[in-house]
C-alpha positions in Angstrom: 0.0 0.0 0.0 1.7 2.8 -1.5 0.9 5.9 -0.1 1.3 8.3 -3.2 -0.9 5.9 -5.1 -4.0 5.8 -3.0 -6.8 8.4 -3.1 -7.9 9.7 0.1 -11.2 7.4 0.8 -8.8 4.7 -0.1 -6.4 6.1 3.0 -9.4 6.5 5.1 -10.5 2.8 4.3 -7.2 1.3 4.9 -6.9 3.0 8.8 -10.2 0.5 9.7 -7.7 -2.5 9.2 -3.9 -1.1 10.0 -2.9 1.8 11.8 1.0 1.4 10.8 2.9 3.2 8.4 6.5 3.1 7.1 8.8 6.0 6.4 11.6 4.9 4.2 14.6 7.4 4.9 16.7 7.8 1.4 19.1 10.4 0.2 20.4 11.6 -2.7 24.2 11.1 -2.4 27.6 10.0 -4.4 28.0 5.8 -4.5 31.0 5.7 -6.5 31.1 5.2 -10.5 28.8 2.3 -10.5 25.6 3.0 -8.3 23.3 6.0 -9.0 23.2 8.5 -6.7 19.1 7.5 -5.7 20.8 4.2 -3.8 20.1 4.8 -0.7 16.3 5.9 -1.4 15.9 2.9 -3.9 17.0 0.5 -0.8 14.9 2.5 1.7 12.0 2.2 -0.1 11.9 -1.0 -1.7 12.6 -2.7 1.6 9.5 -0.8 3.1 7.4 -2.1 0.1 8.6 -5.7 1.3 7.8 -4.9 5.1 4.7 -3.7 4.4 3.5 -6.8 2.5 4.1 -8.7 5.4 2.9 -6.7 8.3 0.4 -5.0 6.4 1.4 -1.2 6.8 1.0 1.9 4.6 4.4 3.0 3.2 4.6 6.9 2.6 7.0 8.9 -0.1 10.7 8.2 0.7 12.7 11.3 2.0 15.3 12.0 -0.5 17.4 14.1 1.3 19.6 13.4 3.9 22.6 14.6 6.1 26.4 14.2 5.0 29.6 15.1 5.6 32.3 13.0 3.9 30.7 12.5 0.6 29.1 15.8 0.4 31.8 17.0 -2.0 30.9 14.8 -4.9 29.1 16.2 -7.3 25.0 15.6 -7.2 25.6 15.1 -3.2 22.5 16.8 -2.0 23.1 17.9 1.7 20.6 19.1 4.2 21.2 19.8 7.9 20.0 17.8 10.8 17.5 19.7 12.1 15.8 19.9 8.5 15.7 15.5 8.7 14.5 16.0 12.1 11.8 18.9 11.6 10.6 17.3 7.9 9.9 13.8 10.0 8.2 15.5 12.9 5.9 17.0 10.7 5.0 14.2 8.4 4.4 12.3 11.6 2.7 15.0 12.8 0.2 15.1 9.6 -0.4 11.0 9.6 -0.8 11.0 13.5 -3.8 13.3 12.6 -5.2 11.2 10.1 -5.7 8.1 12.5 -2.1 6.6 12.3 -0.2 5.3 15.4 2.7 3.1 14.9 5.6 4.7 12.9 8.6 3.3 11.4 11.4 4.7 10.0 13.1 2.6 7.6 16.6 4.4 6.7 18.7 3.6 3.5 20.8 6.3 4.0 23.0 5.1 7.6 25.6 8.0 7.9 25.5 8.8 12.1 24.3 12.3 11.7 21.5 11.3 9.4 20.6 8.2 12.1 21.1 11.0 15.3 18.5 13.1 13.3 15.8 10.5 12.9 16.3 9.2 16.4 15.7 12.9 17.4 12.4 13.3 15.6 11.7 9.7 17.0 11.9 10.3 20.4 10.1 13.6 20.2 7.6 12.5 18.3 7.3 9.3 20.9 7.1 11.8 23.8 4.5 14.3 22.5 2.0 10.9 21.8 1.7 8.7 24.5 -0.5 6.4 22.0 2.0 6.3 19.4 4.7 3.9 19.2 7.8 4.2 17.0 10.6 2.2 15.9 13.7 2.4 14.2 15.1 -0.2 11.6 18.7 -0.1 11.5 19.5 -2.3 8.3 23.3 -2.1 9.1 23.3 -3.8 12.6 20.5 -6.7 10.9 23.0 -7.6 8.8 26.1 -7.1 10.8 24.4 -9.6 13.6 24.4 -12.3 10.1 27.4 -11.6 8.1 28.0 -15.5 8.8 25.0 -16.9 7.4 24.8 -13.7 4.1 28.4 -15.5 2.8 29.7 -11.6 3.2 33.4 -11.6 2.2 34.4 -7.7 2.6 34.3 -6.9 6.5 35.6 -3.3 6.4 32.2 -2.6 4.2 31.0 0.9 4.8 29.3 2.2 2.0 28.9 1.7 -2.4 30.5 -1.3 -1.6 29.6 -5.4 -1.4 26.5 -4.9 0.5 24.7 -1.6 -1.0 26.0 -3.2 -4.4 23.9 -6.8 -3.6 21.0 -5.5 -3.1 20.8 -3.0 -6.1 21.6 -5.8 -8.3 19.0 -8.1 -6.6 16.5 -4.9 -7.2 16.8 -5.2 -10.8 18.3 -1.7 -10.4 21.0 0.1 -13.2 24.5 -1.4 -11.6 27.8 0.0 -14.1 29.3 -3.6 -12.7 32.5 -3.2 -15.2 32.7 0.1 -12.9 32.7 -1.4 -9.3 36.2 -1.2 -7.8 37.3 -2.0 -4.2 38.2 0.7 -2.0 38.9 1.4 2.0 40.0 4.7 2.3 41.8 5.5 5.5 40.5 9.0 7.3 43.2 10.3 9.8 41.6 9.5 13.2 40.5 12.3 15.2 40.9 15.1 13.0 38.0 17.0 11.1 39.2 16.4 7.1 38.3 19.8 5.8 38.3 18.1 2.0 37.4 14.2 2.6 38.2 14.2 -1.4 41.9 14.0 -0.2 41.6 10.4 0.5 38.5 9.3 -1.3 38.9 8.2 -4.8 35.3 6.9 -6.6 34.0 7.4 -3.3 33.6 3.7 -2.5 34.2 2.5 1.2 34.8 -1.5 0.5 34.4 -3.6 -2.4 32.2 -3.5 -4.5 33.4 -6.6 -6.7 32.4 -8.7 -4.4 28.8 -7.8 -4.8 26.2 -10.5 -6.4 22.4 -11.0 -7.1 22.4 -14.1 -4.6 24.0 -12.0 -1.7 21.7 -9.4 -2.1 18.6 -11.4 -2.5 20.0 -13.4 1.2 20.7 -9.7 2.4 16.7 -8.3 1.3 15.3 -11.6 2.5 16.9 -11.7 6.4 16.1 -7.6 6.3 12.3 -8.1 5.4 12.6 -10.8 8.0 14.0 -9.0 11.5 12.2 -6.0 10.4 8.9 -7.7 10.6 9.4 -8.9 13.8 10.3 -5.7 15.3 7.2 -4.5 13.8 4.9 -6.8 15.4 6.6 -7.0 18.6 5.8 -3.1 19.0 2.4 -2.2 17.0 -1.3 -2.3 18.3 
């Protein structure tokens, strides 16, 4: 149940049998030479179209936007600040609270920490200002950091355009340049502020993408769809 695509009686219908909706939490940022820069929102919203289906919940427009630092040099980076993430969520919450919503997900694609400290912000004061509302937060990366053993994941410095962002795109059907994938682990000098991260990012790849395949990502999606389910159901009423 795509929110965009409903009518408004349709909306109205739907509340009588689920009161849960999904926020997919994209951006539009660099992912090296052979992912398009919608990754993270492609991710973010696909897996929420595969939550949905099995907890039956409404899934709304993906934000596109998001907070960065690192890659925000890259051309086509789109940056916002975090109080923008946090306000725009509040207020989308705010609107399908009023509607007859009352358990809220947030489903990010895009995991850089100040993007996940600003939807934890708008989740706990959103959670605060409703007692009757419950919210939760699905954090893909630790889902599939927790089973790295049983996904067959080879790359374990993987941070981001690399073996796992670049599995699940091709499992997604999604344009992949694969002749374009390189491996990359850039090195940041620890504890100091990089003024130009461009310094020591090349493509813009943090791991390897070459180790990316369909089958990875389609284990990756399927264990995803899985634990987010069940955090779903443990929370909702």
């Amino acid at each position: 149940m795509l929110l965009e695509r409903m009518t408004w009686d349709e909306v109205e219908a739907v509340l009588k049998t689920t009161r849960t909706v999904i926020i997919p939490c994209g951006s539009t940022e660099e992912h090296g030479y052979h992912l398009p820069l919608a990754t993270d929102t492609i991710i973010a919203y696909e897996l929420a179209r595969r939550v949905a289906a099995e907890v039956r919940a409404v899934v709304t427009p993906p934000l596109s936007y998001g907070v960065h630092r690192s890659t925000l040099p890259f051309p086509g980076t789109l940056g916002v600040s975090v109080e923008t993430v946090r306000r725009l969520l509040l207020e989308v919450c705010e609107s399908l609270y009023s509607h007859g919503f009352r358990n809220f997900v947030f489903l990010p694609g895009h995991l850089g920490a100040m993007q996940l400290a600003a939807i934890e912000l708008a989740a706990h004061e959103f959670s605060a200002r409703h007692e009757d509302a419950h919210v939760a937060i699905i954090n893909i990366a630790v889902i599939v950091s927790k089973g790295r053993a049983e996904l067959g994941l080879e790359d374990d410095q993987d941070m981001h355009a690399g073996e796992v962002e670049t599995s699940i795109m091709l499992y997604f059907g999604q344009p992949v340049r694969t002749e374009r994938a390189v491996c990359e682990h850039p090195e940041m000098p620890e504890g100091v502020v990089v003024k130009n991260p461009r310094e020591f990012l090349n493509s813009g790849v943090m791991g390897d993408a070459t180790k990316a395949t369909r089958e990875k990502g389609e284990k990756i999606v399927t264990l995803i769809v899985k634990e987010a389910a069940k955090i779903i159901k443990s929370f909702r009423v």
